[in-house]
TISERO-436321 format. One line per field, with one value per residue (C-alpha): x, y, z; residue number from 1; residue in one letter. Coordinates in pm, whole numbers. Each point is the difference from the previous one (the first is absolute). Layout:
REM TISERO-436321
xx = (X | ...) .
yy = (Y | ...) .
zz = (Z | ...) .
pos = (NUM | ...) .
code = (a | ...) .
END
This chain:
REM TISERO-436321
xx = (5600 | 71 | -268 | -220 | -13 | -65 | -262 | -203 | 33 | -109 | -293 | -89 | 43 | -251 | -246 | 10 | -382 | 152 | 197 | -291 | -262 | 213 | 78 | -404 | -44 | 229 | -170 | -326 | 121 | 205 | -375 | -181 | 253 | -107 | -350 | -78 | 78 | 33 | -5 | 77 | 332 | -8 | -30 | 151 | -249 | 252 | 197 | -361 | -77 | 359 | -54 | -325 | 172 | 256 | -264 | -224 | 309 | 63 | -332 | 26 | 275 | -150 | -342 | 171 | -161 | -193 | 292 | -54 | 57 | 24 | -152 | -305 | -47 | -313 | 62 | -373 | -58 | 384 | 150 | 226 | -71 | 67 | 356 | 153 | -119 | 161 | 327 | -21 | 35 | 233 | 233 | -17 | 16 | 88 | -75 | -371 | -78 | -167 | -324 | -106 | -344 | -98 | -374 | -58 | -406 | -31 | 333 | 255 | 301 | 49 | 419 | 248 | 398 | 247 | 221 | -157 | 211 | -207 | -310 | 92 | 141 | -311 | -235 | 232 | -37 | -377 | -20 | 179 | -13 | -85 | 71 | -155 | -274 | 49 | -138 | -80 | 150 | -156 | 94 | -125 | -157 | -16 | -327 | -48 | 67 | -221 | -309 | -339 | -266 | -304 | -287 | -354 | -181 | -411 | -222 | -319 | -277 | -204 | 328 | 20 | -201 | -60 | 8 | -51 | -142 | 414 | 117 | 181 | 371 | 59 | 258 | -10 | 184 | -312 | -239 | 188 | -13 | -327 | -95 | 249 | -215 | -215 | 229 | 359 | 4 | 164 | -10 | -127 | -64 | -119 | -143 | -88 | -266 | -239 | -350 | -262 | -96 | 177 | 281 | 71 | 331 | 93 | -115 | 162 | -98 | 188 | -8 | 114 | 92 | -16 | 159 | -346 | -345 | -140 | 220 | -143 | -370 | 124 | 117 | -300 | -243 | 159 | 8 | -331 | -105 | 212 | 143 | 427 | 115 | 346 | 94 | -343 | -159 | -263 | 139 | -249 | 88 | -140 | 96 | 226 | -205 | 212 | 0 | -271 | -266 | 68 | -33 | -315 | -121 | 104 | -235 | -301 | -11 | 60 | -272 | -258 | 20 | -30 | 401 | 246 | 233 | -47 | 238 | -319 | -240 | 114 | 8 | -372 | -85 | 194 | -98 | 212 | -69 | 121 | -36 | 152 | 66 | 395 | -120 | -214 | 106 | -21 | -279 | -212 | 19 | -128 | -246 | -276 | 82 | -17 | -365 | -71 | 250 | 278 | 305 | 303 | 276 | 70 | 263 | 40 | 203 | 0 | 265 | -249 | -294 | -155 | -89 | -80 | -246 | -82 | -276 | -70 | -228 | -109 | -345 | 141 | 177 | -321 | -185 | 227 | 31 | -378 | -16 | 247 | -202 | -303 | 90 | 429 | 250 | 105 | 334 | 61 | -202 | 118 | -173 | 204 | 20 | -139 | 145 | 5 | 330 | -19 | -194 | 270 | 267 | -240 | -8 | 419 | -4 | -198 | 136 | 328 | -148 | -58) .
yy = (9594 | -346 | -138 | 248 | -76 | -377 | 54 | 206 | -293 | -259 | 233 | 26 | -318 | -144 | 295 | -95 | -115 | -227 | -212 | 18 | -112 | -318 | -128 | 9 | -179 | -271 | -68 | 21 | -293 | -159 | 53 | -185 | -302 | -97 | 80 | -366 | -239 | -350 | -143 | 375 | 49 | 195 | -126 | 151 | -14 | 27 | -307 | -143 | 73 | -155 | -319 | -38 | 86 | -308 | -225 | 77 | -44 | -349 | -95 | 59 | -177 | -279 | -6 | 6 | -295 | -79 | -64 | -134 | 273 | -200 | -338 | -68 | -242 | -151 | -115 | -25 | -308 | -39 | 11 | 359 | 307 | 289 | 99 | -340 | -48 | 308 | -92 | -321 | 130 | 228 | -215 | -285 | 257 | 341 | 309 | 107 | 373 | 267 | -37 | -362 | -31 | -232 | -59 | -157 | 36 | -190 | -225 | 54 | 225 | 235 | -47 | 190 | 0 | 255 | -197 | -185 | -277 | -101 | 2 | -219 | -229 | -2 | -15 | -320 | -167 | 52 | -71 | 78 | -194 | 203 | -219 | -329 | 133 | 41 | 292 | 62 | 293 | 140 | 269 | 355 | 172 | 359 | 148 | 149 | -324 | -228 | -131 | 165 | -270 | 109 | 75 | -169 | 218 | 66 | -316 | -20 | 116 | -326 | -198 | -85 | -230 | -67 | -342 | -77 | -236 | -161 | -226 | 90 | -110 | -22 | 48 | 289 | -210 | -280 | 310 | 157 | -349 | -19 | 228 | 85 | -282 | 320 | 234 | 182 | 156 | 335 | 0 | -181 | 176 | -139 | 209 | -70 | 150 | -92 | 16 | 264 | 30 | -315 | -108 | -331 | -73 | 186 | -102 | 35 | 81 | 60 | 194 | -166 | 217 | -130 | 154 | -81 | 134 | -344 | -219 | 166 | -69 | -327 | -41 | 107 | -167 | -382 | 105 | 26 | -283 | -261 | 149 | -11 | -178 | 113 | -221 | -125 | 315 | 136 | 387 | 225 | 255 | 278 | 276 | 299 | 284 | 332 | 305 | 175 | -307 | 77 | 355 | -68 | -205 | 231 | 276 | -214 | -93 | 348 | 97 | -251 | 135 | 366 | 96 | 38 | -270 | -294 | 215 | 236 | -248 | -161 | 317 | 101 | -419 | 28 | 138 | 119 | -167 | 185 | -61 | -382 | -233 | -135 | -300 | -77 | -257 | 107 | -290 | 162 | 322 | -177 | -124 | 249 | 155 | -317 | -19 | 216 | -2 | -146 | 120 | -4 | 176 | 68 | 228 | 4 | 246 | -126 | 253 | 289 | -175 | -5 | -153 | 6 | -290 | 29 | -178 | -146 | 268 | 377 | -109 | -216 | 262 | 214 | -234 | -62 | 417 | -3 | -274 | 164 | 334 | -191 | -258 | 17 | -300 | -82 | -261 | -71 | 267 | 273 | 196 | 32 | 353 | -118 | 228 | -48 | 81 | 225 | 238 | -9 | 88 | 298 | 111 | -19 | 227 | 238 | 28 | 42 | 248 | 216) .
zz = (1692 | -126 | 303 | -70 | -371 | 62 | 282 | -308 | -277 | 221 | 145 | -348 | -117 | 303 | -111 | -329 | -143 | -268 | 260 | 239 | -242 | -117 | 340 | -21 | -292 | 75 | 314 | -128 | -220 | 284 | 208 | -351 | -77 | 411 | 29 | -9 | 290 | 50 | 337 | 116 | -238 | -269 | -349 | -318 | -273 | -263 | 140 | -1 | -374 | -97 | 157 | -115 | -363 | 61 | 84 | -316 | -194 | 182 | -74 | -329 | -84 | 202 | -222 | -341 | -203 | 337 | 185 | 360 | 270 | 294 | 151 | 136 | 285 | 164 | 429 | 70 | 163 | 94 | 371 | -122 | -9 | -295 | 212 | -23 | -374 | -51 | 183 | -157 | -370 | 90 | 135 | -310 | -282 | 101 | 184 | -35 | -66 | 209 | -270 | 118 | 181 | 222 | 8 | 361 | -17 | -349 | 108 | -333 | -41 | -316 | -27 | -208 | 3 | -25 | -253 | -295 | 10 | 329 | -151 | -311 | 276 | 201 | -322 | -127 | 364 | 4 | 386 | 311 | 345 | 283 | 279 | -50 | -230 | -377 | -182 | -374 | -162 | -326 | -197 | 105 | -283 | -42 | 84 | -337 | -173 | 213 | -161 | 207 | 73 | -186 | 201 | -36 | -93 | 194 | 53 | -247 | 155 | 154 | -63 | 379 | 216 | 336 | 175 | 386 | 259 | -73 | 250 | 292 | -121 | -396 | -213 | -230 | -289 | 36 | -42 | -290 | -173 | 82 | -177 | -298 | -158 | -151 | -96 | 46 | 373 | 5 | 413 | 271 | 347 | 314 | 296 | 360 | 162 | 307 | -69 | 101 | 351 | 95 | 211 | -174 | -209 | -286 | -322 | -386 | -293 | -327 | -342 | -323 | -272 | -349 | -354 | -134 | 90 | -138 | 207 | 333 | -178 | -41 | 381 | 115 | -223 | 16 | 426 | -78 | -164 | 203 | 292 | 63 | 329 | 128 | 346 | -7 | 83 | -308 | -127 | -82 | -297 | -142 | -230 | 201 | 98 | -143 | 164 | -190 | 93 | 386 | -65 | -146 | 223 | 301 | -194 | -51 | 379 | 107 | -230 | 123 | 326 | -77 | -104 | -249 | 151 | 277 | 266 | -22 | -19 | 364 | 122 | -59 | 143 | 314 | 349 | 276 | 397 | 314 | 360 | -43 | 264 | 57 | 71 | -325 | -280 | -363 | -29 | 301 | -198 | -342 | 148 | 24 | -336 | -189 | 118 | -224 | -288 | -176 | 192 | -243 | 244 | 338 | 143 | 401 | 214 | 265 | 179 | -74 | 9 | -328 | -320 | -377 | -127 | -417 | -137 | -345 | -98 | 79 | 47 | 342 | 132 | -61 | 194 | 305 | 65 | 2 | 259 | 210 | -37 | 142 | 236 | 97 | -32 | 369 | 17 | 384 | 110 | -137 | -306 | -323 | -160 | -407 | -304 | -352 | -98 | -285 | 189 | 308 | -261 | -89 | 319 | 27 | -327 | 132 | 312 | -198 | -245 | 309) .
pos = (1 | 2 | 3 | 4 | 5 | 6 | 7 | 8 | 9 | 10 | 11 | 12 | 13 | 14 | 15 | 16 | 17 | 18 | 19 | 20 | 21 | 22 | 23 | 24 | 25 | 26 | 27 | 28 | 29 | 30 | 31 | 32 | 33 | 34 | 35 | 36 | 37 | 38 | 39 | 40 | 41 | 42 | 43 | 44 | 45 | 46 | 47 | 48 | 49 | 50 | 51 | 52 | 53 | 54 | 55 | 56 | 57 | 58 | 59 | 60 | 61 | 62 | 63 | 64 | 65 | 66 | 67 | 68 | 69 | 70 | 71 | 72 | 73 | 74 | 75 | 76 | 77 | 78 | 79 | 80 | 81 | 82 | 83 | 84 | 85 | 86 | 87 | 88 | 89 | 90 | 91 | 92 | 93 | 94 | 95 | 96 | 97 | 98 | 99 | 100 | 101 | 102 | 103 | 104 | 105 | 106 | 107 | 108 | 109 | 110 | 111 | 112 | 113 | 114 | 115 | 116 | 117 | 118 | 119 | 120 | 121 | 122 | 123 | 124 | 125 | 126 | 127 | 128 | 129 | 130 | 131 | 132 | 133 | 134 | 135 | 136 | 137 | 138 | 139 | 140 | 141 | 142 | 143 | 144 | 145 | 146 | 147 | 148 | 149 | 150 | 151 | 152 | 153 | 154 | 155 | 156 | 157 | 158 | 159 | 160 | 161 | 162 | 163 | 164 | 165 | 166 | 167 | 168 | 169 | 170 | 171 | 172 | 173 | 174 | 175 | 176 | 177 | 178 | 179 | 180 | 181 | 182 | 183 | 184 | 185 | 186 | 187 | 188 | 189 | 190 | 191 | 192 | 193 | 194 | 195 | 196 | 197 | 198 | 199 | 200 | 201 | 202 | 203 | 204 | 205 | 206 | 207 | 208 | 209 | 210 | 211 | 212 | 213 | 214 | 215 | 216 | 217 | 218 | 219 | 220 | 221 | 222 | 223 | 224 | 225 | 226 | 227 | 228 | 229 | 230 | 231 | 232 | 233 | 234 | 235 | 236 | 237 | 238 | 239 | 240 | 241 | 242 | 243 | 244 | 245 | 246 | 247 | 248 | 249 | 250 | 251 | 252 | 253 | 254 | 255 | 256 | 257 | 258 | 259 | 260 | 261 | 262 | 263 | 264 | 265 | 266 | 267 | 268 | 269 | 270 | 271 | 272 | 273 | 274 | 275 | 276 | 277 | 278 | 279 | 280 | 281 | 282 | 283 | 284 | 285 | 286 | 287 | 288 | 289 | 290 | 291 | 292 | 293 | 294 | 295 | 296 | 297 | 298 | 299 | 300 | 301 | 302 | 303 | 304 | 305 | 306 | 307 | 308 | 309 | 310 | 311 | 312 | 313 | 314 | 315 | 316 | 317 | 318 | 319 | 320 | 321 | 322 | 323 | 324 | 325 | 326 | 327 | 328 | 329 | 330 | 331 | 332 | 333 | 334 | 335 | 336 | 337 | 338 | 339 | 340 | 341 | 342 | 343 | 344 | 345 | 346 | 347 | 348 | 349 | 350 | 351 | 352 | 353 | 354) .
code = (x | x | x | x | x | x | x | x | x | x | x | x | x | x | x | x | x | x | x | x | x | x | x | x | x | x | x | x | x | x | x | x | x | x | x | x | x | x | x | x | x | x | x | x | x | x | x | x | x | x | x | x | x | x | x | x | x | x | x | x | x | x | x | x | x | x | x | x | x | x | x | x | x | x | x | x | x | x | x | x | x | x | x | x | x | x | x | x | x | x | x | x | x | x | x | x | x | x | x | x | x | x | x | x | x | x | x | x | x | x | x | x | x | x | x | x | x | x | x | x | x | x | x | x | x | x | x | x | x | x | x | x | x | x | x | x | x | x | x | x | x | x | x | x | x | x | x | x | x | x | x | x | x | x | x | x | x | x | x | x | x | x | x | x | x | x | x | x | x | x | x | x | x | x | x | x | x | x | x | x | x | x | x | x | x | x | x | x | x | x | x | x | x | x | x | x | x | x | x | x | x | x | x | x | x | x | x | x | x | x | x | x | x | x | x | x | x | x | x | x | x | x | x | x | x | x | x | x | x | x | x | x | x | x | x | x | x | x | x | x | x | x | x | x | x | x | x | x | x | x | x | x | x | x | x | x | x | x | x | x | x | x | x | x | x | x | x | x | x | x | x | x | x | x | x | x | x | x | x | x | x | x | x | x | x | x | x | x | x | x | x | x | x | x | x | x | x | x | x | x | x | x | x | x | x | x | x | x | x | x | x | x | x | x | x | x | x | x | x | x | x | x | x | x | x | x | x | x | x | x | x | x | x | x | x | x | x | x | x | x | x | x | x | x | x | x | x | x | x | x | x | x | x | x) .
END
């Protein structure tokens, strides 16, 4: 009887609900405190949230009255690397904490102790020797604390100029000097570029910002009236084209030759050549076109036989598709397939469209 009696408590004590739905609960929380990983173990999150507690309350103590939190050191330019910095300070004034960073890309280290009497100690030293190299320590501010560089704020419109035809080698310092003689420069940016449809060396040119609208004016007009010299080579300078002047100009050609913009406008000057020779040269292919206009581009395929030649205006383009219409172009022999362009890309729509 007494077996039989036990075998029913514990059968209903394992078919209880209330036992059965705890066992779920816990391990739904069990299955919640580890749903996050790091490098494939699981991580408690309320572990997590009480560490990150300590550490705000460590950094607050540390930023009472500005208080240093750590020291900041500088090895760009030194034969170390952020590890032995690190192992460096460590060893002269204490053991480092988990927080430090080491910034390899930007060479400097972001260091913090776990006992306080190791940073006082490394604040009153004010360097450390890492090997036979000496490095600064300063005092690492808390981020809250630390004063924000202000930031300039935009350029005045036509404050900028634009000065080429520089020598090849200068010195951006001489240039500056040059010309801070009008004005307060705000920046000074050089560029290198090689110039349009040639294959010499590349050429620079730079863009001087002033505080001051009038000191550009004044850069520009005493370049004007005696010309600067930098290296013995003459600078040319004029006023910075902005972005809206481009666009404006980009719209007036476009609209000259029968378009909104100058993509357009190429488009409705340019005509398409099939049926090309391997063996031409781009100059061979001029040739015959410049005859009878100003040819502005060429484009050569040469692996599928063809090209693209745009002219200054429609009106030669007009003319060269009626001379092909009447008498063909032959190069080597062979007779070259003449289409404007626009009206090839009319026939691809179409085609399309179908």
């Amino acid at each position: 009887s007494s077996s039989s009696s036990s075998s029913s408590s514990s059968s209903s004590s394992s078919s209880c609900p209330c036992s059965a739905q705890r066992q779920a609960l816990q391990a739904g929380r069990q299955t919640g405190r580890q749903a996050r990983t790091f490098a494939g173990k699981p991580v408690d999150r309320r572990e997590v949230g009480r560490r990150q507690q300590r550490r705000q309350a460590e950094m607050a103590d540390n930023q009472q009255d500005g208080a240093a939190e750590g020291v900041f050191v500088k090895f760009r330019g030194a034969a170390v690397d952020g590890q032995q910095t690190l192992d460096a300070i460590a060893s002269a004034f204490g053991e480092v904490a988990d927080s430090s960073k080491i910034i390899a890309k930007r060479r400097y280290a972001e260091v913090r102790f776990k006992e306080e009497s190791a940073l006082k100690a490394a604040l009153e030293a004010g360097e450390v020797t890492v090997g036979d190299v000496t490095l600064k320590l300063d005092p690492l501010k808390p981020r809250e604390s630390r004063p924000k560089a202000a930031r300039p704020g935009p350029a005045a419109a036509g404050s900028s100029i634009y000065v080429n035809q520089l020598p090849a080698e200068f010195d951006k310092t001489e240039l500056r000097e040059l010309f801070s003689q009008f004005g307060e420069i705000r920046s000074l940016e050089a560029k290198k570029q090689r110039p349009k449809g040639a294959d010499g060396p590349l050429s620079t040119h730079v863009f001087i910002t002033y505080k001051e609208k009038a000191d550009a004016e004044k850069a520009i007009a005493s370049a004007q009236e005696t010309p600067l010299s930098l290296n013995g080579a003459t600078l040319n300078v004029e006023l910075r084209k902005s972005k809206e002047d481009k666009g404006r100009k980009a719209d007036a050609n476009g609209t000259a030759n029968g378009s909104k913009n100058g993509k357009q406008g190429a488009q409705e000057r340019k005509v398409y050549l099939s049926h090309l020779s391997h063996s031409l040269t781009e100059a061979e292919i001029r040739a015959p076109f410049e005859q009878i206009g100003v040819v502005t581009k060429l484009t050569v395929n040469q692996r599928d036989s063809f090209a693209s030649v745009t002219f200054k205006t429609k009106e030669d383009m007009d003319k060269v598709i009626a001379v092909a219409k009447e008498t063909p172009f032959k190069l080597e022999g062979v007779e070259l397939v003449v289409e404007a362009w626009q009206s090839l890309r009319t026939k691809r729509d179409e085609k399309l469209a179908r």
